[in-house]
N, C-alpha and C positions, 0 to 999 in steps of 0.2 A: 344422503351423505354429500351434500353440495361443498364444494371445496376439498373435499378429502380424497387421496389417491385412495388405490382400494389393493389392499395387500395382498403380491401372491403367493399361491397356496404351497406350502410347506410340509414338511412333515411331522408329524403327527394333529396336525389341523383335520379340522368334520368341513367336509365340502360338501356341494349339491357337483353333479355333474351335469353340468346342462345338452351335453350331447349325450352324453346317455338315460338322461334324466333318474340318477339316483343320489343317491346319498351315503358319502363314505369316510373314509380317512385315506391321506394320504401315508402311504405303507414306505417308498420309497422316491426317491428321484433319481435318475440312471443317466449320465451324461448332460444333466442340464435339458436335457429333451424329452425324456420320456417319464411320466409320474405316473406311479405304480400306487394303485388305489385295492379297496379290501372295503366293505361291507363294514358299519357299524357292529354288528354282531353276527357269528356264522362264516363259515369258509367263505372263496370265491375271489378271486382278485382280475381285478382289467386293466386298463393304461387308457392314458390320454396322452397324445403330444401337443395340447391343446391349452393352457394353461391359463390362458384369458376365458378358456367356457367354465373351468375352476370357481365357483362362486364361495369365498370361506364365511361359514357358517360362525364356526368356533375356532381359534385359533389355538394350539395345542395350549400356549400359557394359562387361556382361559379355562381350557379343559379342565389341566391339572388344579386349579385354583377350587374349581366346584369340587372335584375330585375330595379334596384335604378341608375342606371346608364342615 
């Protein structure tokens, strides 16, 4: 991705968490500080106030696209 800013993660985007090292969506954002993430499939939620370790995978537009597709 040379020259490209790299987008942050949002919500309903599929992230990687690189400090936690999973893989999720982001569920909500709380103050601009704290992003409240959920498991692809199956209960469970954590947080990051970390948002540059957020690596987006899929960005929800994309989601929905495969989704309807």
């Amino acid at each position: 991705m040379t020259g490209e800013h790299e987008r942050r993660a949002w919500v309903g985007d599929l992230i990687h968490d690189e400090d936690a090292d999973r893989r999720g969506i982001v569920a909500d954002v709380r103050g601009g500080a704290t992003w409240v993430l959920r498991p692809e499939y199956g209960p469970d939620r954590w947080t990051s106030q970390r948002p540059d370790r957020l690596r987006v995978i899929k960005t929800r537009e994309e989601r929905l696209r495969e989704r309807s597709a």
